[in-house]
Each structure stands twice: as C-alpha cells, then as structure tokens.
C-alpha positions, -999 to +999 in steps of 0.1 A: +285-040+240+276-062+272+252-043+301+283-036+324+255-030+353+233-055+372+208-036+388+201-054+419+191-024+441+201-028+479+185-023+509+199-002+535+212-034+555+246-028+540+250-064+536+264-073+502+239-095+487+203-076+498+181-069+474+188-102+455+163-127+450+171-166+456+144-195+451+154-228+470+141-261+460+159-276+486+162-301+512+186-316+532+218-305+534+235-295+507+211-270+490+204-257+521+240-249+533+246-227+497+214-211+504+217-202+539+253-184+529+235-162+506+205-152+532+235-146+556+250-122+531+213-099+528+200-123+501+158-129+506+156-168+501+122-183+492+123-217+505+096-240+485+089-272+507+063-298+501+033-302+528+054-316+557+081-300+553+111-311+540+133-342+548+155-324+572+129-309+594+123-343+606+160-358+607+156-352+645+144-329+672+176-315+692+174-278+695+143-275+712+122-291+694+135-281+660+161-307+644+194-297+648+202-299+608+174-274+600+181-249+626+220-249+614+207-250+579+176-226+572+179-192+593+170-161+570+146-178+551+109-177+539+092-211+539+064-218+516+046-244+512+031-253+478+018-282+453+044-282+425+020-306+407-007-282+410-016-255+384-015-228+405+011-234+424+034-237+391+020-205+380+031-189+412+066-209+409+070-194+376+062-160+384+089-160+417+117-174+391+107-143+363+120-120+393+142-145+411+183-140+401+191-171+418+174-205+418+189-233+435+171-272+435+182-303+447+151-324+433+159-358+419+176-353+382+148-345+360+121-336+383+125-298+373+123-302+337+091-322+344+076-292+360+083-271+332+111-251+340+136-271+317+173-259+311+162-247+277+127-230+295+153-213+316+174-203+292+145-189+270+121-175+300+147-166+322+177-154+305+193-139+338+186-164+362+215-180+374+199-217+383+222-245+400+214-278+400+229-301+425+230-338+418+249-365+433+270-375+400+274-358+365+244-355+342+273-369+313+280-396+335+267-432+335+262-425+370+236-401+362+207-414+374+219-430+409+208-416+438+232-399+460+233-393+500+266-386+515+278-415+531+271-430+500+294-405+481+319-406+504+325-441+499+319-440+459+345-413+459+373-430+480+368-411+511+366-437+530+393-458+519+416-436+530+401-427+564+396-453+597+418-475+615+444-499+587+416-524+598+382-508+596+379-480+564+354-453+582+332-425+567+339-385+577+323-381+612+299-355+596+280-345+563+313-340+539+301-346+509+269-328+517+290-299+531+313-298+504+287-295+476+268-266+494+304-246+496+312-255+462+273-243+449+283-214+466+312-204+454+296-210+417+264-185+427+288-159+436+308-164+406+282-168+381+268-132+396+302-113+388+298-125+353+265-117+351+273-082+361+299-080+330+279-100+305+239-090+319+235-129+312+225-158+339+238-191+335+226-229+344+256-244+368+254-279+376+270-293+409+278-326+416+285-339+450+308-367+435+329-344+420+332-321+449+351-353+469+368-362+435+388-333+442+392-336+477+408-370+467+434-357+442+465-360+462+457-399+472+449-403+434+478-386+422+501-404+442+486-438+431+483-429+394+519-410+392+535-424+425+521-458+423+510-465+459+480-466+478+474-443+503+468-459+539+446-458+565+462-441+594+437-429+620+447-397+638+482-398+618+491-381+588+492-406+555+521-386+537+538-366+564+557-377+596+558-372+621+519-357+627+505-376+650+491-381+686+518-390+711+509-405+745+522-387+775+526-393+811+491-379+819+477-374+783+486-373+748+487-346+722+487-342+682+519-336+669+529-314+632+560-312+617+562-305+579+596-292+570+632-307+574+640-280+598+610-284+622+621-318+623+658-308+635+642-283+661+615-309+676+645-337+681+668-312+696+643-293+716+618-315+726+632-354+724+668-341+732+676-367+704+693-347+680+712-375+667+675-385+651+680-355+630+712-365+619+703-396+605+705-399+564+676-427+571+653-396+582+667-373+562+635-359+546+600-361+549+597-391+527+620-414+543+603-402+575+572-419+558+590-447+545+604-459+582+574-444+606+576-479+624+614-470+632+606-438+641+576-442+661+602-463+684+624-437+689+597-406+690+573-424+715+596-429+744+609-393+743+570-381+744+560-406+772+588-396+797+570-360+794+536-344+809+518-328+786+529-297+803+564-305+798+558-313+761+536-280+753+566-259+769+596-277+747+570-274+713+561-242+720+597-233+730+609-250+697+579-237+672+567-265+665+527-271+659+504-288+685+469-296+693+445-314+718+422-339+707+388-324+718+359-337+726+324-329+723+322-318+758+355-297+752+345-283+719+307-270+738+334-250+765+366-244+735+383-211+745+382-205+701+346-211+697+324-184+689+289-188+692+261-164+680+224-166+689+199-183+665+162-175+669+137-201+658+101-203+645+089-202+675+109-171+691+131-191+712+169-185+708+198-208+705+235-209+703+253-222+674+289-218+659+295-180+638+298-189+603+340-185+591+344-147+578+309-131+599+322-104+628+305-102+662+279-082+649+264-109+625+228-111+631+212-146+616+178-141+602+153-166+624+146-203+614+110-203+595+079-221+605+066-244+582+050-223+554+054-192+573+055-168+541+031-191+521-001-168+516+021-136+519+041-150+488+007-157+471-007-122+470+029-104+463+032-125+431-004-130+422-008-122+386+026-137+375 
C-alpha cells in the first residue's frame, strides 16, 4: 500500500509550497525561471553558484547595478557559493540533496553524474528527490551532446522560420526557448510532487529546451506534414487566420482579430460598411480569406485608412470585434494593465518589475541574494551530512 502522505510540514506563511526544500544548480535563464516559481510559492531555494557568480549575474548591470535577468530571475533565494570539485563542498552538496525534495541543475549533460550524484546515485541515495535536468536536446537524441542557448534553439526548432518579415526570418524578441523550458520544468516539479504524495516516491524528469519549441511548432508542422504547405513569414499578421493584422489609419494604425465567419460579417458591415465583402463565396471562410489576403488587403485597407483610430475603435467595439495597439516600450513602462510589484535587492534597494500571472496584490517577492549570502550559514546547518 503506497504512503498516501508527504510530510512536508508548512510554515505558517500559508503559501502552498513552504516548508519544501529545492537545490538549484542553475544559471541563466531557464533553471532559474522554474526555481524562482517555486520560491514565489513558500519553497526555500538553495541556489549553488560558482565563485563569481553565475553567468547571468553578469549578462548586464540595469537595475541598479544588478543585471536585469538576475533581479527578474533569482528573488527568494539563498546563494551559496561552493567548490563542487572540492571534497567538502560535495559532502555538503550531498547532505542538502538527503533533505532536499526538489533538485533542479542546468550543468552541461553529464557534469552531475561526474560529481557523484548520478541518475542511479539518485535513485539509490535519494529515493524521494524529485531531480530535473534541463538540457538543450534529448539525452536519446544524436543531438545530445550540443550545446544549447536559446537563439540557438529557436532557430534549430523552426521558430524562426516562421517569424520576421517574408524577407528576413527573425528570432522571438526575448528568451522563448529559455522561458519556455523554465515553465515547462515547472509544471513537471509540481506534477512529479502530486505523485509523490500518492506513491511516497521522487522521480528524475528530464527537460529539454528543444522539445519545449517542438511543441510550440506543432500547428506549422502539422500543416506542412498533413496540409503540405509551408507556413510563411508574415510579420505583425496572422500566418493561418485573416484578417489579424495591423491596419493603418488616418492618424495611426491598430491590430486587427477576426476568427469566426460571423465576426467577419459584423466587421464588413459595421466597420468597412462593405457588406458585400461578406457576401462573397471567394471569402467565404477563413481559409479562402487566407488563400486571397492580397485581394483582401485591397479591399480591407482603404476602408481602415478613411478612419481615425478613434473612428475605428468605436465601429470594433460597437461590432465586437477584437483590437489592440501596438505598444512600445515606453507605452508598456505607463500600460494602464501592467501591474508592477516591488522587488528588493541584495543590497536593500527596491525595484519595480511586472507581478508574476496568477499572484494577487498582496504577493510579497522574497529579496534578490548577494553573492554567497547564505554560504557559511548553509555550512553549519548541514555540517555533519
């Protein structure tokens, strides 16, 4: 009969994930974005970096002084700083993982086995320890040595063949990849702890960032495999749905989203005055819409040019059909929807950064660590293994 309890006990923060126990062997982006999900749900996250500091600390210095990936990145964590190739240091790496429920490393592919802590060390030593390893391609794969940063999995992946200009393919404007693999390691941690809690047993997950943008590519693959085309590059617009795109107006422009048959109907009655467009068998659904966007940008465009962007926000509104600005950085810093929380770092000062998706106004980040902050503290509350 499995142990149907996991007796993590909690602290008295309320928050669902105190009391548990995560060693990061991080850097970067990736590890650090699953990690810093779990610290913002109560979790106390060890963070091992090499003397230094590690590569992210030092990616820029924006925020004060601090780089602006690490202060996004690392809030509600311990930094320590230790020799993995030393003796000691192992021995105290071994004793945090015999308490740890979580581990999560981003080494190079390999570099923990060499330590010690192998998958079958883990599975012998550590038999509830849920341990992710995150590596740029499947260990099954004969991509399983290549090293992996996330433009350069973007483009493996196909990303960026399907994002730019028709002239000039173009990468994500931020970490994707990176981004994606830390929700996706995540996701598995959370996962793997349910089961744990049925089954009293940890598990050894691996995550690979090329398989996290594999997926986001499946509807540009399945169309190519079972559709046989290509999916283009279309900048702003939509590949596969029309019309969603910007439209210039007499004093700006403005994105554009229709996805049904009948929001197509309303916006040519109610916005172009064109209902005839609607009427057409050549438009008839969203596929010939596709199939003749050169057609139909000549007869959308005028209708949207001869308007303000006033105008064309009261007729889309008026008509339900979707809009948006393009914002810039400048407008994003002043968006009416943002909302900002304050971030404290190493050394006391607070920022502003964007309130994680799901976390009320009463979230309270943990403070961005100093290099090796907790290192000697962490020595004498695991001394003796």
């Amino acid at each position: 009969m499995p142990d149907q309890t996991d007796p993590i006990p909690r602290a008295m923060s309320g928050k669902p994930l105190a009391g548990l126990l995560v060693v990061a062997l991080e850097q970067a982006v990736a590890a650090p974005l699953c990690t810093v999900r779990l610290a913002d749900a109560g979790a106390r996250v060890i963070k091992i970096e090499r003397a230094g500091g590690e590569t992210a600390r030092h990616y820029d210095a924006a925020v004060l002084g601090t780089s602006a990936y690490f202060a996004w990145l690392n809030r509600g964590k311990e930094s320590a700083v230790l020799d993995l190739k030393a003796e000691a240091d192992l021995a105290l790496l071994r004793a945090l993982l015999a308490r740890a429920d979580v581990l999560v490393q981003n080494l190079v592919p390999g570099a923990l086995a060499r330590m010690g802590p192998s998958p079958e060390v883990i599975a012998r030593d550590y038999p509830r320890l849920i341990a992710v390893s995150i590596n740029g391609y499947g260990q099954d794969t004969p991509y399983a040595g290549m090293r992996a940063y996330d433009m350069l999995v973007q483009a493996e992946s196909g990303i960026c063949a399907v994002t730019g200009t028709p002239e000039t393919p173009s990468k994500i404007g931020v970490s994707a990849a990176d981004i994606a693999t830390g929700m996706n390691a995540h996701a598995a941690v959370l996962e793997a702890l349910i089961a744990r809690g049925q089954t009293g047993r940890g598990a050894q997950i691996e995550i690979a960032m090329f398989d996290g943008m594999a997926e986001w590519m499946s509807v540009p693959l399945l169309h190519r495999t079972y559709g046989g085309r290509d999916t283009g590059r279309h900048g702003l617009s939509h590949a596969s749905i029309y019309p969603y795109r910007p439209f210039a107006c007499a004093d700006g422009s403005l994105i554009v989203a229709t996805q049904t048959n009948a929001e197509w109907a309303r916006l040519c009655k109610g916005v172009l005055e064109r209902p005839d467009l609607a009427q057409d068998p050549a438009y008839a659904s969203n596929a010939l819409r596709v199939e003749n966007r050169a057609r139909l940008d000549a007869e959308v465009e005028p209708g949207f040019a001869a308007l303000t962007t006033a105008e064309a926000i009261a007729r889309l509104d008026a008509a339900g059909i979707a809009w948006s600005r393009y914002s810039t950085l400048a407008d994003l810093e002043v968006h009416p929807a943002l909302r900002l929380m304050p971030v404290t770092l190493a050394d006391g000062r607070a920022v502003s950064m964007p309130r994680p998706a799901g976390r009320g106004a009463d979230f309270a980040p943990g403070p961005v660590p100093g290099l090796g902050a907790a290192t000697e503290a962490l020595r004498r509350e695991f001394a003796g293994g």
